[in-house]
N, C-alpha and C positions, 0 to 999 in steps of 0.2 A: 560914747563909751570908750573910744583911746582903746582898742585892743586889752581893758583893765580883765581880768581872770576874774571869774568867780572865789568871793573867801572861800564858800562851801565845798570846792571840790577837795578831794580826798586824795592822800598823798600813797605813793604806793607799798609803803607799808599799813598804812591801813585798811587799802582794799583786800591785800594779800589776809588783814585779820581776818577779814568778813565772811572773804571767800573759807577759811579755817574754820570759822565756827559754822557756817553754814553748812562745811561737810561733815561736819562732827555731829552737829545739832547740840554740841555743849550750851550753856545759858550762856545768853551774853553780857560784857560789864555794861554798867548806865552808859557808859560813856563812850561807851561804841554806839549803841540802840537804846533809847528811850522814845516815849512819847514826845515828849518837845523837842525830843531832836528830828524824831520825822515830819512836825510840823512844819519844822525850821526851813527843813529840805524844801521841802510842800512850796512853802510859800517864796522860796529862790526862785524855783523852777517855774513859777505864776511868773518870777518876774522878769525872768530868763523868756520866757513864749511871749512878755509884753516888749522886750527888747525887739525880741526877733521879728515881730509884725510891723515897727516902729522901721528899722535901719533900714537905710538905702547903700551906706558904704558895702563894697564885698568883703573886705579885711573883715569887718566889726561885726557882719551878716557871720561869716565861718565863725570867728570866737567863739560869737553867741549861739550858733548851734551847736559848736564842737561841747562847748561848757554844758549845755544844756542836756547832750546826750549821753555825757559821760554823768551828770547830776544825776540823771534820771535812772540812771543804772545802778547808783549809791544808793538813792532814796528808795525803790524798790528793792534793795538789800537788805537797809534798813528795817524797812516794814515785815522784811520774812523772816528776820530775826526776832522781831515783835510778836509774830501769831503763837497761838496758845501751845500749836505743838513743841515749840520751842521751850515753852516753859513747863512741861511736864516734868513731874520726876522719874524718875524713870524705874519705880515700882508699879506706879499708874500707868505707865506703858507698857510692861512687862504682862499685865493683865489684860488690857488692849490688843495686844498681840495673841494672848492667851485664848478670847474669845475668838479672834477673828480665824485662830487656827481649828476651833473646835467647829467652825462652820462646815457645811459637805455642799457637795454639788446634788445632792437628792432633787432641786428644783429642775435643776437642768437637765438630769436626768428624766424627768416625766415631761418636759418638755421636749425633748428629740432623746426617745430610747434606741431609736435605733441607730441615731450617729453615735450615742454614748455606748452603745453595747460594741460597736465596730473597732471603737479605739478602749477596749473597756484593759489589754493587758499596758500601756500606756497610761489610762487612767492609775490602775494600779501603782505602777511604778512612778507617778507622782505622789501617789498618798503617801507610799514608804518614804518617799523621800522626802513627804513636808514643803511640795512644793511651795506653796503659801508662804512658807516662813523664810525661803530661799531668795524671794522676792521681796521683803519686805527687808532682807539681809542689804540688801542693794541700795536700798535708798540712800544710804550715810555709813560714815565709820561707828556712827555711835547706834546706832540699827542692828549694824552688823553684828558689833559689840555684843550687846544687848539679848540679839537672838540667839547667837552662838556662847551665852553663857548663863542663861536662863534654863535650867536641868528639864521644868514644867512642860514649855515648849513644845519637848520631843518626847513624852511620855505616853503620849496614844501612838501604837506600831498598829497598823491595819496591813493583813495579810490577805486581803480579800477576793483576788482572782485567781482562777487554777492557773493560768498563764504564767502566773508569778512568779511558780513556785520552781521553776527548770529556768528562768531569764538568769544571763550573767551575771549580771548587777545587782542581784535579790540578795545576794548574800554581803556584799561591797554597803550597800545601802543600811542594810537592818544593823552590819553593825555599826555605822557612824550613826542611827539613831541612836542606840543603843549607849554608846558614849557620850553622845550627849547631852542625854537623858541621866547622866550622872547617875544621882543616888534617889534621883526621885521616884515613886511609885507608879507602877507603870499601869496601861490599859491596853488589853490587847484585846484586835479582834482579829482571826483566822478562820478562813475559809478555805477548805479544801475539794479535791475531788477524788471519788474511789477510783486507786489503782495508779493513783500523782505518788512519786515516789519524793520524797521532801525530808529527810532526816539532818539533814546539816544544820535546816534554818530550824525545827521544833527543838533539835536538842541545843542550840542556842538561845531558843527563849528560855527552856530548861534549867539553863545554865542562871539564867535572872530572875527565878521563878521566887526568890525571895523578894523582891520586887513589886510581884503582881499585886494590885490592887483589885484589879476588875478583867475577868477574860470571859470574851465569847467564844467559843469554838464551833463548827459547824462542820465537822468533817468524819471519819472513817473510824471504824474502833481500833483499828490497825496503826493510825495514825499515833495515837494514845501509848504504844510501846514504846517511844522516840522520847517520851517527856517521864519514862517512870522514874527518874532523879528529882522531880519537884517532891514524892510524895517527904511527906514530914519537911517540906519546905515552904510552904508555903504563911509566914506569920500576918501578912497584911493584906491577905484574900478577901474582901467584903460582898464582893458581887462575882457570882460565876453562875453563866448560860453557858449547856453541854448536847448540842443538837446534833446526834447521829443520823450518820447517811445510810448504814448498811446493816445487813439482821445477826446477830450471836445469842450466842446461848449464857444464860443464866450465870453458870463459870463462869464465861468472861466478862458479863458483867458487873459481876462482885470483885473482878481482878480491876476492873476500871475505878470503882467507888474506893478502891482501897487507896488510890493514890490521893483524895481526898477526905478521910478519915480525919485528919487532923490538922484543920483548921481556926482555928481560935478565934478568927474576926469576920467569921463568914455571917452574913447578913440577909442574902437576898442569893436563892437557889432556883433556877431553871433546869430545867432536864426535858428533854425528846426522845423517844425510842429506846423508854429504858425501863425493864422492870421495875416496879415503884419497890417492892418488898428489898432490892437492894440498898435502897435508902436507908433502909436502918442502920446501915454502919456509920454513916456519918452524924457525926450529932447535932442534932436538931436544934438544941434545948435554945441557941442565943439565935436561932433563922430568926427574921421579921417578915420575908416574903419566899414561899415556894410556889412555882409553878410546873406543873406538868402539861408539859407540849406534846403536839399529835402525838397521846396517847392511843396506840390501837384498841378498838375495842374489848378486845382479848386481853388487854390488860388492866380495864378499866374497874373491875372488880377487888382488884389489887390497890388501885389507887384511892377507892372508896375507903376499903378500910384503912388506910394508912392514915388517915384522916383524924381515927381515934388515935394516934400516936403522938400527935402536933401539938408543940404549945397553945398556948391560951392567945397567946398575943401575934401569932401567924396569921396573916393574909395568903389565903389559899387560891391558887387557879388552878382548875380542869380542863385542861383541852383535848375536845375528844377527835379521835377520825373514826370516820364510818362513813365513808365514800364507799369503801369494800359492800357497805351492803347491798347494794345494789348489783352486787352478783345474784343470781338465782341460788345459789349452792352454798349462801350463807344465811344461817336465819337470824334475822335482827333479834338483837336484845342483848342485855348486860345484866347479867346473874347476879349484883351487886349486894353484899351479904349486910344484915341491919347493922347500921353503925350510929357511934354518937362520938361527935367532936364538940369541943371546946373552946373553936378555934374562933376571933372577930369580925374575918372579914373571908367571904367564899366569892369567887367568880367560877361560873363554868361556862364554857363558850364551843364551837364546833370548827373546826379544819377541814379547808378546802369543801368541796361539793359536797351537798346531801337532800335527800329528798324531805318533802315536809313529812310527808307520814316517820320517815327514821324519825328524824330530829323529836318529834313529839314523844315516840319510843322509848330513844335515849334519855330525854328529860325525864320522863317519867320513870324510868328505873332507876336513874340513881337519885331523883329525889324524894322519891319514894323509900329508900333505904335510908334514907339521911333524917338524925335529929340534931338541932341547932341549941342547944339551949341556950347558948349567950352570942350565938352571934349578932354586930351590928350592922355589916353593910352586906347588901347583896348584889352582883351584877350581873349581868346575860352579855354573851357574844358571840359573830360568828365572824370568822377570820375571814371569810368568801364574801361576805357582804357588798354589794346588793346582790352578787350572782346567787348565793343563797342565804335567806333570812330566816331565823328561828321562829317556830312556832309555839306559840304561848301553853307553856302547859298548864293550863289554870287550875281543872282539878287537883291535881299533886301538889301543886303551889299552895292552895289553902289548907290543903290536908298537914305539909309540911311547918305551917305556921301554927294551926291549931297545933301539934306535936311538940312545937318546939317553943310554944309559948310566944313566937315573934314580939303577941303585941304586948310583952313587958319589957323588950327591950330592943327590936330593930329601929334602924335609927335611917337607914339608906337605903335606896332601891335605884338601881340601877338597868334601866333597860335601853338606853340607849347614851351617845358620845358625840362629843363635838363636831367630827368629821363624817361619820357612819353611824344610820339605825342600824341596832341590829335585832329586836323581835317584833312582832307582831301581835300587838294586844287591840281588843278591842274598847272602847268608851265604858260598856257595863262591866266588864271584867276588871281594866282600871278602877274603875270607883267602887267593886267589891273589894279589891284588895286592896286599897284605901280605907274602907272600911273595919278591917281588922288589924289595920297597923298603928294604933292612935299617937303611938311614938316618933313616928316617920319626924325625920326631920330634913332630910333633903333628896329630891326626885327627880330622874333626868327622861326621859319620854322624847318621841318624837312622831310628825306625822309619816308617809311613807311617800312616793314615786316611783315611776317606773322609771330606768332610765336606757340610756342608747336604743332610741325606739322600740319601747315599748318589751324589750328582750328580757330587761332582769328588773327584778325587784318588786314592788307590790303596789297599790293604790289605795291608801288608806287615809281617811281624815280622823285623826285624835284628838287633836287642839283645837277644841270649838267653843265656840258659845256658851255650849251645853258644858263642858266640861269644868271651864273657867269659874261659871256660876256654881257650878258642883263643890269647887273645891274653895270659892271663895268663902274667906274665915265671917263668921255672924257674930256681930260684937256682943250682940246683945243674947247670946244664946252660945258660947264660945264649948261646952260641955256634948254637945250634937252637932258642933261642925267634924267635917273629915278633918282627917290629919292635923290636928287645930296645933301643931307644934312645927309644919313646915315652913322653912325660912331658906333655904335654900334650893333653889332650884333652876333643874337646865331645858331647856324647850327646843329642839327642834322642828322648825316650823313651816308648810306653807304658807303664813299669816292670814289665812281663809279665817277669821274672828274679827270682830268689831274691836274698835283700838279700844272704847269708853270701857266695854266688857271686861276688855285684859285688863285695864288701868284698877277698877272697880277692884278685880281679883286682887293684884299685886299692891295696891295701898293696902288692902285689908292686915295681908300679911305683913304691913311692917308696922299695924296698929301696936302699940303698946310692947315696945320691947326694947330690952337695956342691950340690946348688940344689932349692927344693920341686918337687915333683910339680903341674901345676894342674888341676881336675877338673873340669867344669860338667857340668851334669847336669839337663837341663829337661823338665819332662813336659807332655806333650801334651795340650792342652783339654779335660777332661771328663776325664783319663785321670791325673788324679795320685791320689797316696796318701803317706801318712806310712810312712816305714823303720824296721825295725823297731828299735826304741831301745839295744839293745843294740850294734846295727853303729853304729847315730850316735855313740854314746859311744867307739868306737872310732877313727872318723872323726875327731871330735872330739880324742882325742888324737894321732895324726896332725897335727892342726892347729896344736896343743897345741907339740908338739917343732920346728914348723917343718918339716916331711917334705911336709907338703898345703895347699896352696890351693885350696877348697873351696866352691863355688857350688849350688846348688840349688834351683830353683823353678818357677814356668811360666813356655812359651815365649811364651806369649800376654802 
């Protein structure tokens, strides 16, 4: 080898390039980083390690490692110029980045609540500041770039812990969000506590309230004086949650709706601890989604009738509380005056604790006041779920469809979710109101458990056998099956059924039809198992022709 230098090694201005683009993450020219040049490398360096094993001289032995270790630092250059991040453009990373900030620590949080609640005003003070994206600012000049001139980025401000709201830096922070957030439409969520004294930082969101796109709030009605400069400011509000912590009168709550009176792009309305009848000041007429959150009992009479006021094309939630009833010195019930709404889609569901006898009460009186004539979907829930599960109010329930005509047009039933049952029905009460819906076209159901030893929740088998066979469609008889138009459907399962059973039921449903079938099928904590492989293979081709769309796994 004569002490000869490798061609390949790299002169120092072009490491100096490498090193530049590497910190920039600019694209690089061919003729810095291509494929056949890291080949090239590749196969120096093979022949640099064949030198090296070969030599006995020590001159020609150092060369050939010195070349070799300096190659090997070029050619791994090379190649990280090469990887894909490098050739992004940097709108598709802009959105990368987008996502990755919209992620939360919620996992971690249920994973150690109590290291997360101990460091929770630290937490905080990460979120305002975007921790995530400060970090991702680090990686490169062109990162940096990138983060700090991307408006999107910074447009979700989370105010989330009372701690927050007295730290030095709360106010140092929210406004470099704030500015960095340029001109883009903002999302806030703020949480407060009664008697947190915080006007610097509300009346600087105040100040951006033309901005808002989406705000939660969960704090004081006191709170609400600090921001009365948004009202008639607000032009790009689509989504607003307004969950009070503390009790007022009537007054002040109309002093509160007024600051929201005039919203043009409002979409989707949540409210907490507020008399419904002040709602009317706000205009309904373009809502798509209203809900009323622990509504008190006391006010739920109010909230029935508001019902008749909604548009046609409103998705309605009720949430009721009546934990209170459970004082002796209150007598259960909700005086809820006969109404008729117009509205497509109704959820009503129960907050925190309640006993089964209430719940069945509460069902019963307001859906016994209630007539649906067009509505399409219906849902049940209870916020406390398993610690309390709703009880099926079945007579009211067919009373209310008789009344409201369901079976010419509900289309959805809704008694349980992906994550959480929430009522309790039983197999013949199921398959009566099956019976009177022949429209139904997608049903979500689950069986029950008990769970944390045996403490909360119920023991119930739904998804049987029996059931499966009940609702399976008869080709040859399609006019006397149940629900002979469901095609969508969600199960929550112990998977206590014969796999052939279920398969039998779910081909049926996707006999003969110009749109797939969709199935989800989630088994319950401790309670799954693999099917037996022959129905998956079946399933599978189902999937296969486009007939099924096909979900399967835990609800947890």
């Amino acid at each position: 080898m004569s002490g000869r230098r490798s061609s390949f090694l790299p002169d120092s201005a072009q490491t100096q390039q490498i090193y530049s683009l590497l910190r920039s993450h600019a694209p690089s020219p061919s003729h810095i980083a291509s494929n056949s040049i890291a080949r090239s490398l590749s196969d120096e360096l093979e022949r640099l390690a064949q030198d090296i094993a070969r030599l006995r001289d020590s001159e020609e032995l150092a060369t050939a490692e010195e070349d070799h270790a300096i190659l090997a630092e070029h050619c791994s250059n090379v190649r990280s110029l090469l990887s894909p991040i490098h050739r992004l453009p940097s709108e598709l990373l802009a959105d990368i980045f987008v996502a990755y900030a919209a992620l939360d620590d919620g996992e971690q949080f249920m994973e150690d609540r109590a290291e997360w609640m101990e460091h929770r005003a630290q937490r905080a003070l990460e979120a305002l500041a975007q921790e995530p994206l400060l970090v991702l600012s680090r990686v490169c000049s062109r990162w940096y770039g990138l983060v700090m001139n991307t408006p999107t980025l910074w447009s979700t401000i989370e105010l989330n812990s009372p701690e927050l709201w007295t730290h030095r830096h709360a106010m140092l922070l929210l406004n470099r969000a704030l500015e960095r957030s340029a001109n883009a439409p903002l999302t806030l969520e703020v949480f407060t506590l009664r008697g947190v004294n915080c006007p610097q930082l509300l009346k600087l969101l105040g100040q951006h309230s033309n901005r808002w796109r989406s705000a939660f709030f969960f704090c004081s009605f006191d709170d609400f004086h600090h921001l009365r400069d948004i009202k008639e400011n607000l032009p790009l509000l689509e989504t607003l949650m307004v969950q009070l912590t503390d009790e007022f009168d009537d007054a002040e709550a109309s002093h509160l709706v007024e600051l929201f009176t005039e919203v043009p792009r409002l979409r989707s309305l949540s409210v907490g601890m507020l008399h419904v009848p002040t709602l009317v000041q706000i205009h309904l007429d373009k809502v798509e989604e209203l809900h009323l959150l622990s509504q008190d009992a006391r006010y739920a009479p109010g909230a029935v009738a508001s019902m008749a006021m909604l548009p046609a094309k409103v998705k309605f939630q009720l949430l009721l509380f009546i934990s209170n009833w459970a004082d002796h010195n209150i007598t259960p019930g909700i005086n809820a005056p006969a109404t008729s709404s117009y509205i497509e889609a109704f959820a009503i569901g129960m907050h925190d604790y309640f006993e089964a006898a209430h719940c069945v009460k509460a069902l019963t009186d307001v859906l016994d006041a209630l007539t649906l004539p067009e509505l399409l979907h219906f849902g049940f829930r209870s916020e406390d779920a398993p610690n309390s599960l709703m009880s099926w109010a079945h007579t009211p329930f067919l009373d209310l469809a008789m009344r409201s005509s369901f079976q010419n047009h509900l289309q959805s039933l809704f008694i349980s979710y992906v994550f959480i049952s929430y009522v309790v029905i039983t197999e013949p009460q199921l398959l009566q109101v099956s019976s009177v819906l022949p429209l139904l076209q997608t049903l979500a159901i689950s069986d029950h458990v008990t769970t944390e030893g045996n403490q909360y929740g119920a023991d119930q088998l739904l998804i049987t056998d029996s059931l499966l066979a009940a609702l399976t469609l008869d080709a040859g008889a399609q006019r006397r099956s149940l629900v002979p138009l469901l095609c969508d459907f969600e199960f929550r399962s112990t998977l206590q059924f014969k796999d052939d059973v279920f398969y039998v039921f779910l081909s049926s449903r996707c006999r003969d039809r110009s749109t797939s079938c969709v199935a989800r099928l989630y088994w319950i904590q401790d309670h799954g198992r693999a099917l037996d492989p022959s129905v998956v293979t079946r399933i599978r081709d189902l999937c296969v022709h486009e007939e099924l769309s096909w979900e399967f796994s835990a609800s947890e």
